[in-house]
DRENDO-699913 format. One record per residue (C-alpha): residue in three letters; residue number from 1; z, y, x. Coordinates in steps of 0.001 Angstrom, whole numbers, plus 500000, padded with zeros to 6 digits. Layout:
! DRENDO-699913
["ALA",NUM,[Z,Y,X]]
...
! end
This chain:
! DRENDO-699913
["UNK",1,[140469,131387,097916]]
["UNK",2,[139625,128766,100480]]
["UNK",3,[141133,126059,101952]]
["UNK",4,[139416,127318,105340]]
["UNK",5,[140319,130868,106685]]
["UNK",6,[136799,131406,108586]]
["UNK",7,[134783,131918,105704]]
["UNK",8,[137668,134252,104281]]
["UNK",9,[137614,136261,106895]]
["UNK",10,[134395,138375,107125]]
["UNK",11,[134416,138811,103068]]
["UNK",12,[137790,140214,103665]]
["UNK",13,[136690,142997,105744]]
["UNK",14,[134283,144174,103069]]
["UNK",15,[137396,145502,100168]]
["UNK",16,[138074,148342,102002]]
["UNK",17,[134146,150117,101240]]
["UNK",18,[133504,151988,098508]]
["UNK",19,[133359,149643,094904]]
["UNK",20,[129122,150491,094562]]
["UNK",21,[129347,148926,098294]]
["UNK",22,[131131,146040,096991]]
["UNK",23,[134777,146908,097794]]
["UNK",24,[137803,145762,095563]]
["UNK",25,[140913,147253,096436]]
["UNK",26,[142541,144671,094055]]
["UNK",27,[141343,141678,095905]]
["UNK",28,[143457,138884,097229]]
["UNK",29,[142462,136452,099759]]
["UNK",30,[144437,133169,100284]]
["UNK",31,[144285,130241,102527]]
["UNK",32,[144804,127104,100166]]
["UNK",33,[142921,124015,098502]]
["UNK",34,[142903,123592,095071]]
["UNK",35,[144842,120911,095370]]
["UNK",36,[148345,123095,096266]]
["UNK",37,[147681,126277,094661]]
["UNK",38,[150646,128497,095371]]
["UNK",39,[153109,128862,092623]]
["UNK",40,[152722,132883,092743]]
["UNK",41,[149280,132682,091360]]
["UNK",42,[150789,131355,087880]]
["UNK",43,[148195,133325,085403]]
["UNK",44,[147085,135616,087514]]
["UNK",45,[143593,135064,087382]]
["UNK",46,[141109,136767,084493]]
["UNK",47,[138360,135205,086244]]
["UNK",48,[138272,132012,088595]]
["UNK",49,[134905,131173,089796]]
["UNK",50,[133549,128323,091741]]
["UNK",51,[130532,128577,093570]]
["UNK",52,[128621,125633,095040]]
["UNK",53,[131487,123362,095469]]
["UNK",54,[131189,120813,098722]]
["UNK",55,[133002,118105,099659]]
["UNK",56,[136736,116856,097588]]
["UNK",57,[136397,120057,095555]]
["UNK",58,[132728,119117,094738]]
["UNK",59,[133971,115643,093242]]
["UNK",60,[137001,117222,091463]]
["UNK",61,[135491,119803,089390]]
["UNK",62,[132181,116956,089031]]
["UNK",63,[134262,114445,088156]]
["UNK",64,[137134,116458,085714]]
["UNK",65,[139314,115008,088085]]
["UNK",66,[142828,116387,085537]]
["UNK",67,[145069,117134,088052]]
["UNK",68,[142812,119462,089849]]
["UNK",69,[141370,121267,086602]]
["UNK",70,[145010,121391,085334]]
["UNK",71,[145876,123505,088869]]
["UNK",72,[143044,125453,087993]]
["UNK",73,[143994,126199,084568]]
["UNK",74,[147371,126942,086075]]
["UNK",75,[146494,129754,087834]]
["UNK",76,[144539,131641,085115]]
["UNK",77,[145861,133962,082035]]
["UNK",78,[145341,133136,078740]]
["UNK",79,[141793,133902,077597]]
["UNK",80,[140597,133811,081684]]
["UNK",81,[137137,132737,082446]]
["UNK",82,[136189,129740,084387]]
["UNK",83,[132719,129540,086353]]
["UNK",84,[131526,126455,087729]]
["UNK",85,[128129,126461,089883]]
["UNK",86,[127415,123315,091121]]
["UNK",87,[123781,123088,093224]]
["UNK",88,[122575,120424,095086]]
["UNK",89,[118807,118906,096574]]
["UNK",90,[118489,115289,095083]]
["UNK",91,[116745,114821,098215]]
["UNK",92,[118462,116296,101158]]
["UNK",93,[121790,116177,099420]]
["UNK",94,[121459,112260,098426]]
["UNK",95,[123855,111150,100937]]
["UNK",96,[126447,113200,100068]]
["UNK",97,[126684,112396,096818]]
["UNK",98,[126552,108788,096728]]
["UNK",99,[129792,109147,099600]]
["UNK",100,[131828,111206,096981]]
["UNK",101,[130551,108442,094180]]
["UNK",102,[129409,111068,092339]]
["UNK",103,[127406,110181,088864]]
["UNK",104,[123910,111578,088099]]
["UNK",105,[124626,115205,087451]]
["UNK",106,[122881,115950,084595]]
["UNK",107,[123673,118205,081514]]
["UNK",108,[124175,114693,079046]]
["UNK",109,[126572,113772,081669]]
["UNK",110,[128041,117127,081454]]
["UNK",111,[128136,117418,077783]]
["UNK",112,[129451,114079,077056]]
["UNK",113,[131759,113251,079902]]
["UNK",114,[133048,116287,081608]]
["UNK",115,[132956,118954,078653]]
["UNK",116,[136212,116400,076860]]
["UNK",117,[137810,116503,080195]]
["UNK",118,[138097,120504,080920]]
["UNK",119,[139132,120503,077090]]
["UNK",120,[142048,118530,077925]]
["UNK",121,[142916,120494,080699]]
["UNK",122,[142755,123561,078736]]
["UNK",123,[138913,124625,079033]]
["UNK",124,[136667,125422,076297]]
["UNK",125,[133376,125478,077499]]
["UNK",126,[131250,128489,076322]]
["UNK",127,[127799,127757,077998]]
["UNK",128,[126327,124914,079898]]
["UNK",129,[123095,125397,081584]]
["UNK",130,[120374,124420,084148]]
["UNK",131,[119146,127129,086047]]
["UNK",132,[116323,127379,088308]]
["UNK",133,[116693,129497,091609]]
["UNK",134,[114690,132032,090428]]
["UNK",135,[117087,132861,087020]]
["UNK",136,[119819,132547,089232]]
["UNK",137,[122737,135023,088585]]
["UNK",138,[123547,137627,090546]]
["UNK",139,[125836,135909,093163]]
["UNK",140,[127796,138215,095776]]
["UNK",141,[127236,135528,098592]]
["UNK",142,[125783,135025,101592]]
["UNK",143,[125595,131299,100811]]
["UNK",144,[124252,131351,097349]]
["UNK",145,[121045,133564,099022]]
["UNK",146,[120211,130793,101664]]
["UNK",147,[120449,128172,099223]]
["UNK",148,[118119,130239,096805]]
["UNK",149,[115460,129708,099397]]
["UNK",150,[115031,125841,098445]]
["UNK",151,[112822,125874,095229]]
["UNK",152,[114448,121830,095083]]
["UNK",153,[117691,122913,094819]]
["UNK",154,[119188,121748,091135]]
["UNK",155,[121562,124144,089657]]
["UNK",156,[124150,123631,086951]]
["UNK",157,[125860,126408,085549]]
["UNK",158,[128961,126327,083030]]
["UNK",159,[130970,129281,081746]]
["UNK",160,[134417,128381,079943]]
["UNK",161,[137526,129776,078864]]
["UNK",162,[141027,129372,079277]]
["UNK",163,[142654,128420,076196]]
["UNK",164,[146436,127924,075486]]
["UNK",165,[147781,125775,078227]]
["UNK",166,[148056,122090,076968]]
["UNK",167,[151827,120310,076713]]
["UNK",168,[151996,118230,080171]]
! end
């Protein structure tokens, strides 16, 4: 899912190979922000990842901006996971991140102020980590490869699940 189609587009062409090839004949591709996730994606999802947020959907899932993590939440099953990978360079990236107001990413930050916040939006986070680009996961992107190349490049990595959906 992506709010822009371009990206979409040449990932899409890849389903149709073989699965060892990385095909998925079960994959779905939709044009939409996180912001107005189509109603038809109700708990579909078993797993939602995503993967070096940018921009408005950097700040929401940085900030546990509710409304956003609730859409999220919205479009999972019950027991669904939820991974975040947020990377940045302090340095190159320092710009950026003092436009979206961002706070100083680090795991007490996480722990303390975002953990409570995906809780309430029906989150339990399993793992929180830093990870260096060399223990990097195994990432199925084109993106997450270039990035790998800058040894400054901070990396937080947090794997939660969906729990029963919280009263609105």
């Amino acid at each position: 899912m992506d709010a822009n189609a371009r990206p979409l587009k040449k990932i899409s062409e890849k389903i149709h190979r073989q699965p060892k090839r990385g095909g998925a004949r079960n994959a779905l591709f939709v044009q939409a922000a996180v912001e107005a996730l189509p109603k038809e994606l109700e708990g579909l999802a078993a797993k939602v990842q995503v993967q070096f947020p940018w921009g408005s959907l950097l700040h929401s899932v940085a900030t546990g901006e509710y409304e956003i993590l609730r859409n999220l939440r919205r479009i999972c099953c019950d027991n669904a996971w939820l991974e975040i990978i947020i990377g940045w360079d302090p340095t190159k990236d320092h710009t950026e991140l003092k436009r979206l107001c961002l706070p100083d990413l680090s795991l007490k930050y996480f722990s303390a102020e975002l953990l409570p916040r995906y809780r309430s939006a029906g989150f339990e986070t399993i793992r929180l980590g830093m990870l260096s680009p060399s223990n990097w996961p195994s990432l199925y992107s084109s993106w997450a490869q270039r990035l790998r190349q800058n040894p400054a490049r901070v990396l937080i990595h947090m794997l939660a699940q969906a729990m029963d959906m919280p009263a609105t």
